[in-house]
py3Dmol code that shows the C-alpha trace and the ligand (Angstrom):
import py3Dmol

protein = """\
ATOM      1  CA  UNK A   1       0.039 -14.218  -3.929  1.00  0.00           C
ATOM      2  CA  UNK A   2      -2.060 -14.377  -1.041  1.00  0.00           C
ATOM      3  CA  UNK A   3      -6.310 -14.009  -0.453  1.00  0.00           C
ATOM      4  CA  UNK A   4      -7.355 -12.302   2.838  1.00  0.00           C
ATOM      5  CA  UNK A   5      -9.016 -15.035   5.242  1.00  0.00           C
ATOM      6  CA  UNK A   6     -12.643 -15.240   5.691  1.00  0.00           C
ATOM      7  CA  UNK A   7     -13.485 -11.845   7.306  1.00  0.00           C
ATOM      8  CA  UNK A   8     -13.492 -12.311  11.228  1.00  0.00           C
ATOM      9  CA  UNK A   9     -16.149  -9.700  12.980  1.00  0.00           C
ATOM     10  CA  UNK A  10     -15.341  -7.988  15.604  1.00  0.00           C
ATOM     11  CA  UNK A  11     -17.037  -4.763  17.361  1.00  0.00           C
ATOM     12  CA  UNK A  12     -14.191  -2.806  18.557  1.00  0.00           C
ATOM     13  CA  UNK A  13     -13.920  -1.755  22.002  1.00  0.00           C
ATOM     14  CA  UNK A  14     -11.340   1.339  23.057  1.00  0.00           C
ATOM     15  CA  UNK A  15      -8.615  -1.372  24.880  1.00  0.00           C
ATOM     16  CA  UNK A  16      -8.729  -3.162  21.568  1.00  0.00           C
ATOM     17  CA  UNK A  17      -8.559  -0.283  19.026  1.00  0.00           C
ATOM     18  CA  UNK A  18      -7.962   2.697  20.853  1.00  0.00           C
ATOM     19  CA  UNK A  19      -8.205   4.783  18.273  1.00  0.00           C
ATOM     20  CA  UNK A  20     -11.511   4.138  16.953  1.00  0.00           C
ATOM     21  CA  UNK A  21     -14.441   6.616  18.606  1.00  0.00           C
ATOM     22  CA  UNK A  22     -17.399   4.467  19.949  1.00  0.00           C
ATOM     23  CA  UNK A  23     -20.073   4.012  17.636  1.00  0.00           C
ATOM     24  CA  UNK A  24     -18.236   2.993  14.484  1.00  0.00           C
ATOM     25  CA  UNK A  25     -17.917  -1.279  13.881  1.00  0.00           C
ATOM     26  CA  UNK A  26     -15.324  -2.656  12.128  1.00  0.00           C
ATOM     27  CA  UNK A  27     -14.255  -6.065  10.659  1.00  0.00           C
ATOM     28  CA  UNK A  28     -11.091  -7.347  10.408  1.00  0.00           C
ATOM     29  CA  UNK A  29     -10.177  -8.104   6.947  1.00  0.00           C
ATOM     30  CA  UNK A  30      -6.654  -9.216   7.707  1.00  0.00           C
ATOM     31  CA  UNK A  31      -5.066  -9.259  11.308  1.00  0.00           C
ATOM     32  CA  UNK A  32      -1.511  -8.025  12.051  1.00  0.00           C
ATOM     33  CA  UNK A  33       0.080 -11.502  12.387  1.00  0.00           C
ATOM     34  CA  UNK A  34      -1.215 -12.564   8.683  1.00  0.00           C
ATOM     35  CA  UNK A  35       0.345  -9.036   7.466  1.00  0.00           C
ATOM     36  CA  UNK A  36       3.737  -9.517   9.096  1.00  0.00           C
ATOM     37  CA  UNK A  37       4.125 -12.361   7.869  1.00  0.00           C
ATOM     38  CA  UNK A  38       3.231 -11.231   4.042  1.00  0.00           C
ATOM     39  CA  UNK A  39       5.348  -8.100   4.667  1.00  0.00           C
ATOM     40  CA  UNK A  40       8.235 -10.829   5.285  1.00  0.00           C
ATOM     41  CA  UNK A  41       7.443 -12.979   2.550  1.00  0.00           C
ATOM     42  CA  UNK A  42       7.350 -10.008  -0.337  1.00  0.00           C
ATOM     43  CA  UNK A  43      10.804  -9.118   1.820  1.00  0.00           C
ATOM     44  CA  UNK A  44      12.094 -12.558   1.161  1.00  0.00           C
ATOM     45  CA  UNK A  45      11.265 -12.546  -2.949  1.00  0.00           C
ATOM     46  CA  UNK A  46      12.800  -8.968  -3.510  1.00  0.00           C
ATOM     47  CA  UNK A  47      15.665  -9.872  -1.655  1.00  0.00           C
ATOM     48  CA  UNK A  48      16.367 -12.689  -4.101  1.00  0.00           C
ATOM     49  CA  UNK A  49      15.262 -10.965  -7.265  1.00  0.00           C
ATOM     50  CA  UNK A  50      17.812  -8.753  -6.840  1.00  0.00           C
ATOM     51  CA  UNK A  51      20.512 -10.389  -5.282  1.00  0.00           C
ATOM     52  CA  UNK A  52      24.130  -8.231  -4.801  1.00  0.00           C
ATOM     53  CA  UNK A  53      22.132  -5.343  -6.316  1.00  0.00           C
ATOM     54  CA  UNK A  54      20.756  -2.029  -4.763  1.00  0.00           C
ATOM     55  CA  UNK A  55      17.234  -1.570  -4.566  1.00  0.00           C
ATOM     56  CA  UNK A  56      15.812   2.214  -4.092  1.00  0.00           C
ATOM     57  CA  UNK A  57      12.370   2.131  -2.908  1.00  0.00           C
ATOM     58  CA  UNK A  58       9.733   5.177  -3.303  1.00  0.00           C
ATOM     59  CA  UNK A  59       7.150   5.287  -1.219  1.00  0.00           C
ATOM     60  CA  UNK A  60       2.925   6.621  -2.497  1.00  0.00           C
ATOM     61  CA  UNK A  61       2.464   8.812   0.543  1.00  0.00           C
ATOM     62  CA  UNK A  62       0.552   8.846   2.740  1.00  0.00           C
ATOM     63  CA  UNK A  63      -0.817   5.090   2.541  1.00  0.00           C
ATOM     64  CA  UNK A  64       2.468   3.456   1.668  1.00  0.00           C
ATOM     65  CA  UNK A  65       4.399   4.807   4.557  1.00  0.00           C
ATOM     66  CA  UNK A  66       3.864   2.187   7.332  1.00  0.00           C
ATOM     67  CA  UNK A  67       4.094  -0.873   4.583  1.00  0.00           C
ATOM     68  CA  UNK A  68       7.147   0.802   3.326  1.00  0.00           C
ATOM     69  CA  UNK A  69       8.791   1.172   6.670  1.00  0.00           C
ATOM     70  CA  UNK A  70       8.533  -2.612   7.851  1.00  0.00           C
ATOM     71  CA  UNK A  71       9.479  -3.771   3.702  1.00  0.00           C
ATOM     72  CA  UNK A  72      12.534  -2.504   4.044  1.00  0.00           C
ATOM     73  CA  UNK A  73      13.345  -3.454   7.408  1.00  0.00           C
ATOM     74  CA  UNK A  74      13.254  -7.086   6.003  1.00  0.00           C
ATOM     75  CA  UNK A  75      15.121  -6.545   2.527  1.00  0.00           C
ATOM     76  CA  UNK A  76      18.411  -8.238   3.469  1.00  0.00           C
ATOM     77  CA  UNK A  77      20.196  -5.819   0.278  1.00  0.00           C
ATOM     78  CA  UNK A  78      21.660  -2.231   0.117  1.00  0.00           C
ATOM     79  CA  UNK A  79      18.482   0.152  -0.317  1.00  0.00           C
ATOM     80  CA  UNK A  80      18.027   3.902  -0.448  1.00  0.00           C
ATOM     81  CA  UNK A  81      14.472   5.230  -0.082  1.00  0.00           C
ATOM     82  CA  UNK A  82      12.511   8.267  -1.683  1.00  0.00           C
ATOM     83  CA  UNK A  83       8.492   9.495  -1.633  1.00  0.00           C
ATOM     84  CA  UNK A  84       6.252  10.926  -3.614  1.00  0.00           C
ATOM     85  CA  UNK A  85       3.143  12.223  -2.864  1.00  0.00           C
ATOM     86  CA  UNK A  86      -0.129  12.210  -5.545  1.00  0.00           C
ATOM     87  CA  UNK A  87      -3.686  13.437  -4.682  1.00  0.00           C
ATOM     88  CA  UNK A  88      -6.585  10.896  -5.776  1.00  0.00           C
ATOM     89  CA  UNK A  89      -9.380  10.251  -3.126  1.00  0.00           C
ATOM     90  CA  UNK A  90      -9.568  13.178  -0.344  1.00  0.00           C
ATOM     91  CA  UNK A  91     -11.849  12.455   2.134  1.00  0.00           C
ATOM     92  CA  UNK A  92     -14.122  10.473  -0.622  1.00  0.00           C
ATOM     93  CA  UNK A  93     -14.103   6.829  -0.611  1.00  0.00           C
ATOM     94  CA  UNK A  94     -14.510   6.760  -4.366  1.00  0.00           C
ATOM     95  CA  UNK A  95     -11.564   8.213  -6.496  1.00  0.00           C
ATOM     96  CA  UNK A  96     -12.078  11.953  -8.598  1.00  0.00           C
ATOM     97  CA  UNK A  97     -10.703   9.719 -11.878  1.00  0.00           C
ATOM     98  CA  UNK A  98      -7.624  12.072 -11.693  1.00  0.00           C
ATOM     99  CA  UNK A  99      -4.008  11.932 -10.241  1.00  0.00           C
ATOM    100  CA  UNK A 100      -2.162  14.869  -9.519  1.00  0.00           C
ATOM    101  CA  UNK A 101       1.428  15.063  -8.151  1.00  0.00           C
ATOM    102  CA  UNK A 102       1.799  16.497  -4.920  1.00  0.00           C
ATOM    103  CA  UNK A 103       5.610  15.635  -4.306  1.00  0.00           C
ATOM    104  CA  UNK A 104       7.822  14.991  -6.635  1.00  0.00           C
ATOM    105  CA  UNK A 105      11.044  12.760  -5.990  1.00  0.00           C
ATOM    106  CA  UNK A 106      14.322  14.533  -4.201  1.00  0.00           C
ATOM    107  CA  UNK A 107      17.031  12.935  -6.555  1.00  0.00           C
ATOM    108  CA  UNK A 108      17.387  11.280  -9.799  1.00  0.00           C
ATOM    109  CA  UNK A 109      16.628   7.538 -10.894  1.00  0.00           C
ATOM    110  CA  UNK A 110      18.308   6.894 -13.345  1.00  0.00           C
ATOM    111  CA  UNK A 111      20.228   3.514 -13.625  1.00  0.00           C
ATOM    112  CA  UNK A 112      18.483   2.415 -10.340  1.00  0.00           C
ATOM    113  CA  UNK A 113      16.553  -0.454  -9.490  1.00  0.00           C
ATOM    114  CA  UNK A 114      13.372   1.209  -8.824  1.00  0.00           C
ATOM    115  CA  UNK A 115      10.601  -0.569  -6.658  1.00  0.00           C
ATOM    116  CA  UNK A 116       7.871   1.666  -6.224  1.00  0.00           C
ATOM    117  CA  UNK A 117       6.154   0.539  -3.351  1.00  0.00           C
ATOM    118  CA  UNK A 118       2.436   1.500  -2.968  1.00  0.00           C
ATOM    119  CA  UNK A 119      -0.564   0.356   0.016  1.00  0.00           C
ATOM    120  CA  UNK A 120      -2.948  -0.516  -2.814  1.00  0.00           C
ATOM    121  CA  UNK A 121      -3.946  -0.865  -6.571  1.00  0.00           C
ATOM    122  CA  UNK A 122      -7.536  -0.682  -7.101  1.00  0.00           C
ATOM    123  CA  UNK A 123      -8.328   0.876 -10.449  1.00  0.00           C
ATOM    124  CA  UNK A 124      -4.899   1.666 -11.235  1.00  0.00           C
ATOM    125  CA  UNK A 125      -4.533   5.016 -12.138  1.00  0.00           C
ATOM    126  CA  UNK A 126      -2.620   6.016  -9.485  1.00  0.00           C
ATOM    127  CA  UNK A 127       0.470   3.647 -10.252  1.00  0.00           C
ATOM    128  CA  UNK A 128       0.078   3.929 -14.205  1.00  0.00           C
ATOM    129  CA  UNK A 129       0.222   7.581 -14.206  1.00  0.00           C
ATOM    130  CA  UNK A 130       3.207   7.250 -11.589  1.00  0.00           C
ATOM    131  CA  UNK A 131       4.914   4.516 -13.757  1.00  0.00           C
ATOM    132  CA  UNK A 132       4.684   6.797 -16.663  1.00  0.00           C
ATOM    133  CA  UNK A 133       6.248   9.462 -15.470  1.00  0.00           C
ATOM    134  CA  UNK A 134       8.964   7.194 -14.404  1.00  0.00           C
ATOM    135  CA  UNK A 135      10.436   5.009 -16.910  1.00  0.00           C
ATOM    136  CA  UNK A 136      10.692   8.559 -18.755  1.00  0.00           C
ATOM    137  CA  UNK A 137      13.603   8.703 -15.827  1.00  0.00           C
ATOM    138  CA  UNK A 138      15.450   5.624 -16.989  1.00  0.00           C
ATOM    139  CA  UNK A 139      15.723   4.109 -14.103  1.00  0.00           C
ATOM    140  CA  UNK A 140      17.552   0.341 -14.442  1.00  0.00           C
ATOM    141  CA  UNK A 141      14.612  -1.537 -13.481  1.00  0.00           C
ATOM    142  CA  UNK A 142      11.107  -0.710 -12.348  1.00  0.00           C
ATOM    143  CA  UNK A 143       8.740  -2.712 -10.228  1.00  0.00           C
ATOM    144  CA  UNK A 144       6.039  -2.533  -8.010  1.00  0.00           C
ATOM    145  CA  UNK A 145       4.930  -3.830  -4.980  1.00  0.00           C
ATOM    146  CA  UNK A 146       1.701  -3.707  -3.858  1.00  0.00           C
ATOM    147  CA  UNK A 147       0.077  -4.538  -0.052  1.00  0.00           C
ATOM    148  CA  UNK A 148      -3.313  -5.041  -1.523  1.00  0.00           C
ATOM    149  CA  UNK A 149      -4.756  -5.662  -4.958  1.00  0.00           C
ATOM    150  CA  UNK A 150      -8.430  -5.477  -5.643  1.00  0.00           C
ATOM    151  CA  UNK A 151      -8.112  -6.775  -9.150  1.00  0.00           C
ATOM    152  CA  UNK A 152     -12.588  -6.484  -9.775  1.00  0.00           C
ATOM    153  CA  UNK A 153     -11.724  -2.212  -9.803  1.00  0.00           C
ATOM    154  CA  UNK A 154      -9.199  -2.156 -12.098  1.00  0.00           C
ATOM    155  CA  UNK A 155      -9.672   0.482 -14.559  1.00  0.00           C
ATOM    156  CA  UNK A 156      -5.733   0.373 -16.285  1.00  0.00           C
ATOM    157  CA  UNK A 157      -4.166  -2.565 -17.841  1.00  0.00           C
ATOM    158  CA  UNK A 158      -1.709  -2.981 -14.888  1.00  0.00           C
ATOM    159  CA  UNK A 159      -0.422  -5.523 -12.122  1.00  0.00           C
ATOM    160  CA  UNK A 160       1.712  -5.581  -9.477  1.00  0.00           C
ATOM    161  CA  UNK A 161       5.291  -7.291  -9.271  1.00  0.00           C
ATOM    162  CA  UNK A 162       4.669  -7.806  -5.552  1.00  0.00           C
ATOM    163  CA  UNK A 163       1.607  -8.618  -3.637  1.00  0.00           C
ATOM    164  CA  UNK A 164       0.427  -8.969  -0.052  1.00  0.00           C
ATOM    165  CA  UNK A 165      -2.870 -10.323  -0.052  1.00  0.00           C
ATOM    166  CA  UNK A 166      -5.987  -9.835  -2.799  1.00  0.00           C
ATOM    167  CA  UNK A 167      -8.733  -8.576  -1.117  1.00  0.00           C
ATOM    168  CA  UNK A 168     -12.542  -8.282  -2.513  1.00  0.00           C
ATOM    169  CA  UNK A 169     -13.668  -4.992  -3.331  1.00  0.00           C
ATOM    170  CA  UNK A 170     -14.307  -3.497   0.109  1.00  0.00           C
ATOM    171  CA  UNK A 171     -13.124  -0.002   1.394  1.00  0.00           C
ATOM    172  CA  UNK A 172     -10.346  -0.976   3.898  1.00  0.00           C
ATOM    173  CA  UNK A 173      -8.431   1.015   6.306  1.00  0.00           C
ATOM    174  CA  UNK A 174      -5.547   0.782   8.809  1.00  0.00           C
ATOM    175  CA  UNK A 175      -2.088  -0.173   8.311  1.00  0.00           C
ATOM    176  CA  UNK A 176      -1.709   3.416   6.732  1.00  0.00           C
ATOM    177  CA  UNK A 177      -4.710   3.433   4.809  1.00  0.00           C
ATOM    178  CA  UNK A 178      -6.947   6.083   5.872  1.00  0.00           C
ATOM    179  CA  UNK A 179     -10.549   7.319   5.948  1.00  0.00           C
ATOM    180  CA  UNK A 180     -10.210  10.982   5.796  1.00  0.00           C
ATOM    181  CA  UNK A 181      -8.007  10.937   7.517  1.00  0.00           C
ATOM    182  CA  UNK A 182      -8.397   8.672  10.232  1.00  0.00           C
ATOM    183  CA  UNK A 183      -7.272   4.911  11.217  1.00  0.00           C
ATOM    184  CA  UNK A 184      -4.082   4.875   9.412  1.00  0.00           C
ATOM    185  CA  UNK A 185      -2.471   4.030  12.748  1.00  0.00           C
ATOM    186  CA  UNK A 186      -4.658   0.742  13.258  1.00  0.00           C
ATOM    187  CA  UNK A 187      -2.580  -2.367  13.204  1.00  0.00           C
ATOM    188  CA  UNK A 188      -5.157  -4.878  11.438  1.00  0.00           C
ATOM    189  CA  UNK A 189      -6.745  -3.611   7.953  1.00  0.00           C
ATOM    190  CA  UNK A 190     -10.364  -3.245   8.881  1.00  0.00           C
ATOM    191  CA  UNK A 191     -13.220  -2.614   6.608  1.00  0.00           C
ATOM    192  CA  UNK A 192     -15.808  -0.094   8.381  1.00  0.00           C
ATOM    193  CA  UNK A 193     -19.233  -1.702   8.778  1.00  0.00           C
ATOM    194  CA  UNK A 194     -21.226   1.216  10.120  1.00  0.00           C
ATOM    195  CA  UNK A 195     -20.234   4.517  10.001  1.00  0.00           C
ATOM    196  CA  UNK A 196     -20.573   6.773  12.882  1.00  0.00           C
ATOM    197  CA  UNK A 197     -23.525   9.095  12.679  1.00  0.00           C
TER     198      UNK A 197
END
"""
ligand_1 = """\
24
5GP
P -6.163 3.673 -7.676
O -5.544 4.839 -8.374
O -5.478 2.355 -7.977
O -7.639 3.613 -7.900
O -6.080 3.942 -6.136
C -4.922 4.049 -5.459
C -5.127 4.831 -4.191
O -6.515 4.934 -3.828
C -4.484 4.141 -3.040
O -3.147 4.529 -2.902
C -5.312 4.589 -1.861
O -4.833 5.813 -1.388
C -6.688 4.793 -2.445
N -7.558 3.629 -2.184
C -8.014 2.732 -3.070
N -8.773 1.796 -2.467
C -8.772 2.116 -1.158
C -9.358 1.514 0.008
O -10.026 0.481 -0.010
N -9.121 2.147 1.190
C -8.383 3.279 1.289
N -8.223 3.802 2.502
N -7.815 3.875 0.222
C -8.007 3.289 -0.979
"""
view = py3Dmol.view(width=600, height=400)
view.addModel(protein, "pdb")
view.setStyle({"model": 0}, {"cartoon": {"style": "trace"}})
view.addModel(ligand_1, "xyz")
view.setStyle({"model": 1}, {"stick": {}})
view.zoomTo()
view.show()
């Protein structure tokens, strides 16, 4: 398991981070070399765990979708893929305290080796309420892989099989992870230092 280096500051500029409007600073929490290299590493350990099996991942949309899509690239097994979608923080940084299911899964689990791959785990409703719903599926096996885990939030007795990098508790976006909405296409995971006006 990995930490996230010491925070490097940075005010963006549009040729850096096109996609930010002027006015808002961010810091890098973790830069896009440190994360491809993670991605590759988590690649590496599911690849062995589950050597000359199938693994069928299912992706948390929205936030998952980028971390899922270079996971898999690297998972050197036979894979299959699924989403499902759950409403928790809207345009709020904080979360309502409920989960609801938005999109439920296209085809059946059971007697798969399930990796349900999410962007983070902070107070870990979200994946208990998903996991629960899912073992009642009988699936073979069921894991989960995690980008980010602020462990200091954590509201549900749960962990994560895989994990990127532990981060401090700090709203983050980028790499997927959004702020209503917005910087889910950035390629470093930034926390937002001042927010526009
Ligand atoms: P949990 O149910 O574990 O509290 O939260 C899981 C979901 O909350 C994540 O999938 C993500 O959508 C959202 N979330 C939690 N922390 C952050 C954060 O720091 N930044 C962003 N953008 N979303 C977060």
């Amino acid at each position: 398991m990995a930490s996230a280096q010491p925070h490097a500051k940075l005010n963006l500029s549009r040729r850096t981070q096109p996609s930010v409007q002027s006015g808002e600073r961010m810091k890098i929490l973790l830069r896009r070399a440190a994360i491809r290299k993670r991605v590759l590493a988590v690649a590496r350990e599911i690849t062995r765990d589950f050597r000359g099996e199938r693994v069928h991942l299912i992706g948390v949309l929205k936030g998952a979708c980028i971390f899922l899509s270079d996971l898999i690239r690297e998972i050197n097994l036979e894979t299959s893929i699924d989403f499902m979608a759950v409403a928790s923080y809207g345009k709020r940084k904080e979360s309502s305290g409920q989960v609801r299911l938005n999109k439920d899964l296209d085809s059946s689990i059971a007697g798969l080796n399930v990796i349900l791959v999410e962007d983070i785990l902070d107070t870990g409703l979200t994946l208990s309420y998903l996991c629960r719903i899912l073992r009642q599926r009988r699936p073979k096996s069921l894991k989960i892989a995690a980008l980010l885990d602020k462990p200091s939030r954590r509201i549900k007795n749960i962990c994560a099989d895989y994990v990127g990098f532990t981060i401090p508790n700090e709203f983050v976006v980028g790499y997927g992870l959004d702020y209503g909405e917005r910087y889910r296409n950035l390629k470093d995971i930034c926390v937002i230092e001042a927010p526009r006006e």
